[in-house]
C-alpha positions in Angstrom: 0.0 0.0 0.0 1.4 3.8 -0.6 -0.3 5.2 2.5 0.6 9.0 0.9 0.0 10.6 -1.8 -1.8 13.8 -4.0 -3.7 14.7 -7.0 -4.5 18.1 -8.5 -5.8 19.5 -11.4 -5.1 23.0 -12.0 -8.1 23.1 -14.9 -10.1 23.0 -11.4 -8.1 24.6 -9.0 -4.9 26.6 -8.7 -1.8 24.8 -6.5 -0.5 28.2 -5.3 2.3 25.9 -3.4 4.2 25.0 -6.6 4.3 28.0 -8.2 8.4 28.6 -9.0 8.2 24.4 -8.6 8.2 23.7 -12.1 8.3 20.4 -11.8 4.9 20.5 -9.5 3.1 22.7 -11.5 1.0 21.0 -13.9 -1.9 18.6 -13.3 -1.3 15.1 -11.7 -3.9 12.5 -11.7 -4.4 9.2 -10.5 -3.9 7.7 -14.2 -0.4 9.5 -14.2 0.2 7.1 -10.8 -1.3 3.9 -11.8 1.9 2.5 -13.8 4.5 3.0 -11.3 1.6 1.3 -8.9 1.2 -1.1 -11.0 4.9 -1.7 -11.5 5.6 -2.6 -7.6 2.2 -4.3 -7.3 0.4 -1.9 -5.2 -3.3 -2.4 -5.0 -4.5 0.1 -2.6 -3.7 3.7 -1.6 -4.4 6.7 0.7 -4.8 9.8 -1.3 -3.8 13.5 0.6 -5.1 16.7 0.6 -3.2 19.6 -0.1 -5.4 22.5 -0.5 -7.5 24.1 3.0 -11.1 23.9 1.1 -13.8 21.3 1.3 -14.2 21.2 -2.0 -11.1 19.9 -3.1 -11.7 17.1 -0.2 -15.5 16.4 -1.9 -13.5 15.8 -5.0 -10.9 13.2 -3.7 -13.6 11.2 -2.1 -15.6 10.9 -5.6 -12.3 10.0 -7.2 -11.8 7.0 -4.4 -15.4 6.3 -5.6 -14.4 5.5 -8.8 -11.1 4.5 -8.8 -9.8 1.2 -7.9 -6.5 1.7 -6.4 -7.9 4.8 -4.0 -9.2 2.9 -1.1 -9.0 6.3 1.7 -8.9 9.7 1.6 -7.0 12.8 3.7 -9.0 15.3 3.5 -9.5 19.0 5.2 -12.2 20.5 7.3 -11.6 24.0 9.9 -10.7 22.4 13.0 -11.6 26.0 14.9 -15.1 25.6 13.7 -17.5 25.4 16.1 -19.6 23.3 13.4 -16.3 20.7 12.7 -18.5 17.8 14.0 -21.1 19.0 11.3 -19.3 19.8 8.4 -17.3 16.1 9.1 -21.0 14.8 8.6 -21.6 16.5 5.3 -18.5 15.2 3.9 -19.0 11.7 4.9 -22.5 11.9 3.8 -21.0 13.0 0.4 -20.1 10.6 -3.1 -17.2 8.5 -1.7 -17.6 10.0 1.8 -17.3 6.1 3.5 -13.8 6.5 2.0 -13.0 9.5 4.2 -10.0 8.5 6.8 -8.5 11.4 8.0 -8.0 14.9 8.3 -4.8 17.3 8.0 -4.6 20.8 8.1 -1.0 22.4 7.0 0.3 22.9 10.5 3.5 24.1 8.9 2.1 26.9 7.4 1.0 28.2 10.7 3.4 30.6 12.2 2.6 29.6 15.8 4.5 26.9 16.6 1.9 25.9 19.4 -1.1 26.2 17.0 -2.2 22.0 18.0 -2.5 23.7 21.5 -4.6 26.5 20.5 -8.6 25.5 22.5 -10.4 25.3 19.5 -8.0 23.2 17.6 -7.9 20.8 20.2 -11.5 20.9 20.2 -11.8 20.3 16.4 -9.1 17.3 17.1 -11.5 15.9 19.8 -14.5 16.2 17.1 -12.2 14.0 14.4 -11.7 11.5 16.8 -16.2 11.2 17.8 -16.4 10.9 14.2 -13.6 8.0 14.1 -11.5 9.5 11.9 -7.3 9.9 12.1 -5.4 13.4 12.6 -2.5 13.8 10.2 0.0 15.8 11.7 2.3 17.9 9.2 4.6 19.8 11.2 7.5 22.0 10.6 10.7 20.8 13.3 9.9 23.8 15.8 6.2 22.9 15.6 7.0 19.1 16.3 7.5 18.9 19.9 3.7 20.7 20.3 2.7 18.0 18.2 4.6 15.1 20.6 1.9 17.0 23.3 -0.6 16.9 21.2 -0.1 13.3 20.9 0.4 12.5 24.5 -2.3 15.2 25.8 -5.3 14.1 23.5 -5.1 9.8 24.4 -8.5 9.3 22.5 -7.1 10.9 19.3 -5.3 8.3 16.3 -2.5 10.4 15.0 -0.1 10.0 12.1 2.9 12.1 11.6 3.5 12.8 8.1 6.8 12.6 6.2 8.4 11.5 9.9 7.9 15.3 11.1 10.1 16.9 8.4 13.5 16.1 10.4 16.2 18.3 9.4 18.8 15.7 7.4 22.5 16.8 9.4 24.1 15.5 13.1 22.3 18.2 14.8 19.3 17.7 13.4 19.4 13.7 14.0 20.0 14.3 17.7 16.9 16.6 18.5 14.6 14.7 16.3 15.9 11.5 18.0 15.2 12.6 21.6 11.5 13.7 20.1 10.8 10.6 18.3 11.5 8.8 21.5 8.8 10.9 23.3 6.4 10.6 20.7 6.5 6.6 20.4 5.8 6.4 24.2 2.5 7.4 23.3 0.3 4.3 21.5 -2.1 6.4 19.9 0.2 7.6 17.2 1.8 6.2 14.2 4.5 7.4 11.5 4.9 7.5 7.8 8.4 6.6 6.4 7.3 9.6 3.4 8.6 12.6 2.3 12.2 12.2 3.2 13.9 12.3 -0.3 13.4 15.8 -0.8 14.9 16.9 2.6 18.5 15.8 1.9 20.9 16.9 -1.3 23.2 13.7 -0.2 23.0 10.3 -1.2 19.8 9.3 0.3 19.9 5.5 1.2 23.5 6.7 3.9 21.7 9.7 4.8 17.8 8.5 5.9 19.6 5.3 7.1 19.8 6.6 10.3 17.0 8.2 10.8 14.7 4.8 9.6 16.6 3.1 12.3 15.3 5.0 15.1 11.9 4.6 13.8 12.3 0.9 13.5 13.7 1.4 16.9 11.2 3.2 18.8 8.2 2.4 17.2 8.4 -1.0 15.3 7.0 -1.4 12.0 3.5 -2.0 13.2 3.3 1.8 13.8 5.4 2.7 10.2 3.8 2.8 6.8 5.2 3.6 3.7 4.1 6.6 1.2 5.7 7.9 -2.0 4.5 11.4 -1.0 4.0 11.3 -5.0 4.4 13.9 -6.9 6.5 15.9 -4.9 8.6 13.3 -4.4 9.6 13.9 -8.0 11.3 16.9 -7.2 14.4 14.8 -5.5 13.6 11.1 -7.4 11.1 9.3 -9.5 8.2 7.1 -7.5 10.6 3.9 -8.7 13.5 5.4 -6.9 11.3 6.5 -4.1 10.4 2.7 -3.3 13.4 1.3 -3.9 15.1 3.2 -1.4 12.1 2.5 1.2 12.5 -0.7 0.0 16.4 -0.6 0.8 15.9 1.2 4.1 13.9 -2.0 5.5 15.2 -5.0 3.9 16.7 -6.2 7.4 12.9 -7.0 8.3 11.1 -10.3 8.0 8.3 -10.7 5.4 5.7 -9.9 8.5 7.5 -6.5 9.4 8.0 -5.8 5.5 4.4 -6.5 4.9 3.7 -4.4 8.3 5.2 -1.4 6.2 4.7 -1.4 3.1 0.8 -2.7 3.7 -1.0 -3.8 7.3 0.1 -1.0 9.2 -1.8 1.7 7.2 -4.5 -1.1 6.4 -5.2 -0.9 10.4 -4.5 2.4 11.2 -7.5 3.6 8.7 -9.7 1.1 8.7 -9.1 -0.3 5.8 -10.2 -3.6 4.7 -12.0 -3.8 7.6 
């Protein structure tokens, strides 16, 4: 399973993220993904939002309506709404909405580096969790320890950090991230996509993300990892074939059960699906 990834169309609606990202700024559809799924043999993914509207999240869940390999969808909602627990409703009561999963907001975009703390997001968290649904967390590194009390302070919340919380790729950066990734796995309501680390280093990628898919494999164990391609910004550091390989590379001291808990059963349980 690729637990992560997008589609846009900019006929519908601009990407005002990838503008000066010439490689991101076109469309990217599902079609454009299938052959590298096909390829590796990957029957089921989890698609992402990456715009703040309803609309675009109304859209994803009719494309996991109709598509076969889209079995979940990330979508947004304001989690500072009063209304969350209503407007989580209409989307589920939308085409596709059984397929709804999650929801992520762009923490990193927030300049508050406590935002997660903030009473009405906290409130909006509490409302994704009555409705049964994951929080993504996608967190700059300053943001990520109010996301570890996030995790530890809201128990009856399923997290998933995204992209492994955007670790900063040197000596220094391992360290800190390290002692916060410890914290974090103390908590059993949270688990961790091995995603989105390829375009965060400039050095050879399989000695450089070594280390840090060893502490995850430490501290949480592969039942609490999943694999996503983060496709297409991915494509910015490596194609999605290179992209696998290397997860591929990165965990090929596990037996087939921890492999398959990766690449497949962990995400599978952490969403729901198949269930």
């Amino acid at each position: 399973m690729d637990a992560h990834h997008h589609v846009w169309d900019l006929k519908v609606r601009d990407q005002p993220w990838t503008h000066g990202l010439a490689a991101l700024n076109r469309t990217f559809s599902a079609d454009d993904l299938r052959p590298a799924l096909n390829r590796h043999a990957i029957d089921a993914t989890v698609v992402v939002q990456t715009l703040p509207t309803e609309q675009e999240t109304a859209e994803l869940l009719a494309l996991a309506a109709a598509d076969l390999h889209v079995k979940a969808v990330v979508g947004w909602t304001d989690l500072a709404d009063a209304a969350v627990a209503e407007r989580l409703a209409a989307l589920r009561d939308g085409p596709g909405g059984s397929a709804l999963v999650g929801i992520r907001h762009a923490t990193q975009s927030e300049t508050d580096p406590g935002w997660l703390s903030q009473p009405d997001v906290r409130r909006g968290l509490r409302a994704v969790a009555t409705a049964g649904l994951v929080y993504e967390l996608l967190v700059r590194p300053d943001q990520l320890p109010d996301a570890v009390e996030a995790v530890r302070g809201l128990p009856e919340v399923r997290f998933v950090l995204d992209h492994a919380g955007n670790p900063v790729i040197d000596a220094d950066g391992l360290s800190a991230w390290t002692a916060l990734m410890t914290e974090l796995a103390a908590s059993p309501n949270v688990a961790v996509k091995l995603s989105g680390l390829v375009t965060r280093t400039a050095a050879p990628p399989l000695h450089a993300l070594r280390p840090y898919t060893e502490v995850l494999l430490s501290v949480l164990g592969p039942h609490r990892l999943m694999y996503g391609s983060d496709w297409p910004v991915c494509l910015l550091a490596a194609p999605y074939d290179e992209v696998i390989t290397l997860a591929e590379a990165l965990t090929q001291d596990l037996s087939t059960h921890e492999h398959d808990a990766v690449f497949g059963s962990t995400a599978g349980h952490w969403y729901g699906i198949g269930a």
